[in-house]
N, C-alpha and C positions, 0 to 999 in steps of 0.2 A: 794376348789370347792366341792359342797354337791354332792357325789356321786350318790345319789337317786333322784336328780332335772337333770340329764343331759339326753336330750332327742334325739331321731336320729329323725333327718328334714327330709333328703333325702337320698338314694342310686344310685348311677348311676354306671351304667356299658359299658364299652369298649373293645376295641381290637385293639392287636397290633402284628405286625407281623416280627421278626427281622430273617435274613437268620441264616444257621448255619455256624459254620466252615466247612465243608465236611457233605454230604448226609451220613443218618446214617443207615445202613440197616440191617433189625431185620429176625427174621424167621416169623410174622406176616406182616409186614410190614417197610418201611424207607420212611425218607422224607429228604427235604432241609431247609424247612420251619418252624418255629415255629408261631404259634398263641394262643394267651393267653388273654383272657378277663380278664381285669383288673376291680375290685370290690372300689369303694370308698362311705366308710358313712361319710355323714357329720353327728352333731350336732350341739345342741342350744346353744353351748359353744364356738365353733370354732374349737375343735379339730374333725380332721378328720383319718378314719382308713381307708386301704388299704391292699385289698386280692387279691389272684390270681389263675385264674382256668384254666390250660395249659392240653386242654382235647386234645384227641384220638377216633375219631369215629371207629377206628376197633379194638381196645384193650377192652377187659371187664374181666370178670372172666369166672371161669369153663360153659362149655355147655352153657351160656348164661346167667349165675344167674345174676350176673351184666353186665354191658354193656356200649358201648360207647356212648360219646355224641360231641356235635359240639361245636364252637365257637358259631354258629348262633340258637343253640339247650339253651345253656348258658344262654344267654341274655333273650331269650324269657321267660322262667321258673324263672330269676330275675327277668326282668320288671311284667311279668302278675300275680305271684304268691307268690313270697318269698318277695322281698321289700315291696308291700303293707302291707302287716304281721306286718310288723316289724315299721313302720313309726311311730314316738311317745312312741315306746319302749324306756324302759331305758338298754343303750347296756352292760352296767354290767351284767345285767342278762342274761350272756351266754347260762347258762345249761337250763335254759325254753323256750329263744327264738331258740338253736339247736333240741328240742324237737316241738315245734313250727311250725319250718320249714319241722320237718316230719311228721306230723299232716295234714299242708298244701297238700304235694303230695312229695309219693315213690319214692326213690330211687333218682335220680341227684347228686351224691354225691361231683362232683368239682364243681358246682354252688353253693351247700352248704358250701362246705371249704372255698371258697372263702370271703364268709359273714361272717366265723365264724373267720378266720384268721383277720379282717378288726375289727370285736368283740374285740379281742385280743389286737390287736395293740392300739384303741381307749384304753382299761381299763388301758394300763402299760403306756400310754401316760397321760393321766391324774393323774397316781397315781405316777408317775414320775420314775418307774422302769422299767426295762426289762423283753419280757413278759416271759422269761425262771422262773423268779421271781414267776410269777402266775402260774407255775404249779410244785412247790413244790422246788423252788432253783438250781443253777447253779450244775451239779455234774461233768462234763468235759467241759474244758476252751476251749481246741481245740478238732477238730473234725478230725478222720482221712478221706480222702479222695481216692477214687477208681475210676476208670475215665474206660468208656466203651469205647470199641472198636465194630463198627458195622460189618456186615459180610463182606470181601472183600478178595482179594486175599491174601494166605498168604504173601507173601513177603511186599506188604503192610504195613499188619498187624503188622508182624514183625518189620518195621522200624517206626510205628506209638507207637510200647512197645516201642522202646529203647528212641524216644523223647521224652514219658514220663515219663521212668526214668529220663532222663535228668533232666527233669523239677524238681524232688523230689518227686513225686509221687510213691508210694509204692505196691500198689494194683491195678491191673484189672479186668476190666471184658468182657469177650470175648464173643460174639453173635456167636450162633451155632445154629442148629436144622436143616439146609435145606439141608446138603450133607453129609452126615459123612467122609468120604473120605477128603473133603476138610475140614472139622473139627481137621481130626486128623491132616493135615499138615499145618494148620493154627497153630495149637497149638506147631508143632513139630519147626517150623519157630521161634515162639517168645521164643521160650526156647531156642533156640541155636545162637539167637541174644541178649541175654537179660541173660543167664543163672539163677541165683535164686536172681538174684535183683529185682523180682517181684514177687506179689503171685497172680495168676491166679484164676479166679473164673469164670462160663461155663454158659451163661445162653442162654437155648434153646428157652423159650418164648412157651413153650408147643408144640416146634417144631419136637419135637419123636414123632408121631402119635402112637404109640407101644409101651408099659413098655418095650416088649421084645426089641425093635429097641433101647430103651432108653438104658437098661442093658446093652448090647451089644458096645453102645456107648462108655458109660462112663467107661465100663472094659479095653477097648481101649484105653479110654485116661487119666486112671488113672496114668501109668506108667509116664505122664510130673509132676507132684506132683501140682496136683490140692486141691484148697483148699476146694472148695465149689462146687458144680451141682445146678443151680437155673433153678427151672420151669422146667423138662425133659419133661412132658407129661402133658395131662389134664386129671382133675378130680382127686378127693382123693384116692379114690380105687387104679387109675392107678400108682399114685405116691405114696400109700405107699407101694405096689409091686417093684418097684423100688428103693427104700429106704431100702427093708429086702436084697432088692440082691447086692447092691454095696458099693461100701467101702467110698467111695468118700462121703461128708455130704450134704445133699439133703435142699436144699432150699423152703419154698413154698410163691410166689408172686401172680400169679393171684388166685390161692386159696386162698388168706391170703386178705379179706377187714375189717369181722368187726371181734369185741372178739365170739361173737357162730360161727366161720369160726374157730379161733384156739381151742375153745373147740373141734371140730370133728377132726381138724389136730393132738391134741393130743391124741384124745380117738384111732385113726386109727393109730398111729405113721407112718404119711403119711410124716412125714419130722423134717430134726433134727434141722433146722433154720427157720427164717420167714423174709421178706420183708415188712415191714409197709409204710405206704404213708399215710402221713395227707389229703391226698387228696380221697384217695381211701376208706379211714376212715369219711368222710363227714368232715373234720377239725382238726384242731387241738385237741379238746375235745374228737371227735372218736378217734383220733392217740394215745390217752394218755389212753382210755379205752383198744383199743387193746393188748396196750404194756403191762398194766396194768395185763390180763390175760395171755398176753406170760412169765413174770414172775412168775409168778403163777404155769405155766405149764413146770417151768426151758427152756423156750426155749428163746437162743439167738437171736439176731434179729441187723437188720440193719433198718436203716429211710431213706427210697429213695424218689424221686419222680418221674414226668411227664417228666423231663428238663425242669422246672420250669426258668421263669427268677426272676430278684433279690427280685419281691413280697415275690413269693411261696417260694425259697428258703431258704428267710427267716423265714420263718412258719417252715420248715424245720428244720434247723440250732436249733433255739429254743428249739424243740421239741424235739430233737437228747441230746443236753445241759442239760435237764432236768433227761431222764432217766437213768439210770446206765445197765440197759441191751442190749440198742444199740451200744455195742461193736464190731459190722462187719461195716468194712470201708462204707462209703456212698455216693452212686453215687448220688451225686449233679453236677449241674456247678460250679467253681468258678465264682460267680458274677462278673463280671468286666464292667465297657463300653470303647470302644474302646481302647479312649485314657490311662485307666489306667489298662492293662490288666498287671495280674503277671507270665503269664507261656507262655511259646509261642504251646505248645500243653497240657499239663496235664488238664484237665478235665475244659478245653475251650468247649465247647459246641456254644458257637454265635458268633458273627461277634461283636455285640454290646451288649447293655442293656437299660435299660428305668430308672434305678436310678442312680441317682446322683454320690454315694462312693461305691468304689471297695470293698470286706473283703477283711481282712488281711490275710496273707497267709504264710507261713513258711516252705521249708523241706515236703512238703505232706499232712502239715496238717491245718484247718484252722480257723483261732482265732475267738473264738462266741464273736460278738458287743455284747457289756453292752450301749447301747443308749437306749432309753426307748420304750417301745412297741415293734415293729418288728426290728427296728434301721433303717428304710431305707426311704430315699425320694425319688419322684419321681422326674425323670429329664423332666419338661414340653416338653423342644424344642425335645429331643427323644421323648418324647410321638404322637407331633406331626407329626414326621416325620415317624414314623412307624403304624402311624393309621391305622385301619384294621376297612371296614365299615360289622357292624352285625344288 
């Protein structure tokens, strides 16, 4: 097929809504609900790509520089503004039509991933490779896996670590920020249910209003052998004041969207790690410039997302696949739908899913598909049965 003659007919966009396993509650906010505008391009070839934009209206970055957006926000900004752009583009040309799209209108950056994920999928589907392929070769076959816990009582807490150890799951990560008190005995709970079969990671969601409230925290709860502090406070300033005072290695996520986000995090050494999201990066192409700079700037890094279902997480997975610096376990879902789920709690996030095959999964960690593009289909009759009108 002449790569330069394949042209995008159509875009359409949708939404679907599958419950979770358990309400998940953050120091910003929790739900029960996931909804995810699902991205599909056709072509004039027949092959079609598939992205996925699994937004958050009250999540954004520091003071407001980025910001949340809807399911019903999604679609409108596809239908009225990005697809028309793009209609009769040839979808190979990623890097001008993601330039394009910001040309068009600022900022929206999971309506963007979405299309550019869908990009992805379309070129490694025609050219018959995996899209891990097109962003410079496979460097890790499996991906380690970290599975969160929301905030809830410790004893809970506790009994939800040890069924993911069970599971083979190795890494957590614990939602903190709204009580300190029940922080520390949330933490003190899963250590003494669980001892060092797990390695704990703290992440508050900018829920220390205070560097000082944050230091104070984390000295607290350094003594359970915490591996990692994500997100204590907001803003850079605040967290690299936090970051000179505590021993514990300080993460930065809603600081962290594009590469001039980690320039300032490392001119400030406002954190000794970084949180990437292909979503939060406008795509896969931003996730791969970020990363790009966070090596640059020797900082390790993890590839998280939204709780994406089996689209995005495959954008994800890829993306993870590629780089060699995303060495901090990665709070994904294990994709599964119902019927073929592998863990009865480690990093289950939904009741179901919208594609077809489960990843493979192993001991904690989980095997990146070598199928070509994203590796994933969608399963119609879940599509239909979880329709979400936007």
């Amino acid at each position: 097929m002449g790569t330069n003659k394949i042209k995008i007919t159509e875009i359409k966009v949708f939404a679907v809504a599958i419950p979770r396993r358990r309400f998940h509650k953050m120091a910003f906010a929790g739900e029960s609900l996931s909804i995810s505008n699902i991205v599909v391009i056709e072509t004039d070839k027949g092959i079609k790509g598939i992205g996925e934009a699994r937004v958050m209206q009250n999540w954004g970055g520091d003071y407001n520089r980025y910001y949340g957006e809807t399911p019903e926000l999604v679609a409108q900004v596809i239908r009225k503004y990005l697809a028309p752009s793009l209609i009769g583009e040839n979808p190979f040309a990623i890097e001008r039509l993601t330039a394009q799209m910001d040309d068009i209108i600022k900022g929206y950056s999971y309506a963007k991933a979405a299309i550019n994920m869908a990009l992805h999928d379309i070129k490694g589907k025609v050219l018959n490779i995996p899209a891990y392929e097109l962003l410079g070769g496979l460097v890790r076959p499996r991906i380690r896996l970290m599975h969160s816990i929301g905030i809830m009582k410790p004893e809970d807490a506790a009994a939800e670590a040890y069924a993911v150890a069970e599971d083979g799951i190795k890494d957590i990560k614990v939602k903190v920020g709204l009580d300190l008190e029940n922080d520390v005995k949330t933490v003190e709970a899963i250590r003494a249910r669980v001892g060092k079969a797990l390695q704990i990671t703290l992440d508050a969601n900018q829920g220390y209003r205070l560097a000082k409230t944050a230091i104070i925290a984390l000295n607290e709860l350094e003594k359970y052998d915490i591996a990692i502090a994500e997100q204590p406070v907001e803003g850079l300033g605040e967290m690299a004041e936090v970051t000179r005072r505590v021993n514990i290695p300080v993460m930065a996520d809603e600081s962290c969207w594009t590469p001039r986000d980690v320039i300032e995090i490392s001119q400030l050494r406002a954190a000794d790690c970084l949180s990437i999201y292909v979503a939060k990066a406008g795509g896969i192409s931003g996730a791969m410039k970020v990363a790009a700079v966070a090596a640059g700037a020797g900082l390790p890094f993890n590839l998280n997302g939204s709780g994406e279902l089996g689209v995005g997480n495959a954008a994800s997975v890829h993306t993870i696949a590629a780089n060699k610096g995303a060495e901090i376990g990665a709070v994904i879902p294990l994709t599964a739908p119902a019927e073929k789920r592998q863990t009865k709690v480690g990093n289950r996030s939904y009741l179901d899913d919208i594609v077809v095959d489960a990843y493979e999964y192993e001991n904690g960690e989980l095997f990146v598909p070598d199928r070509p593009g994203l590796g994933i289909t969608l399963d119609e009759e879940k599509v239909n049965k979880y329709w979400y009108e936007v």
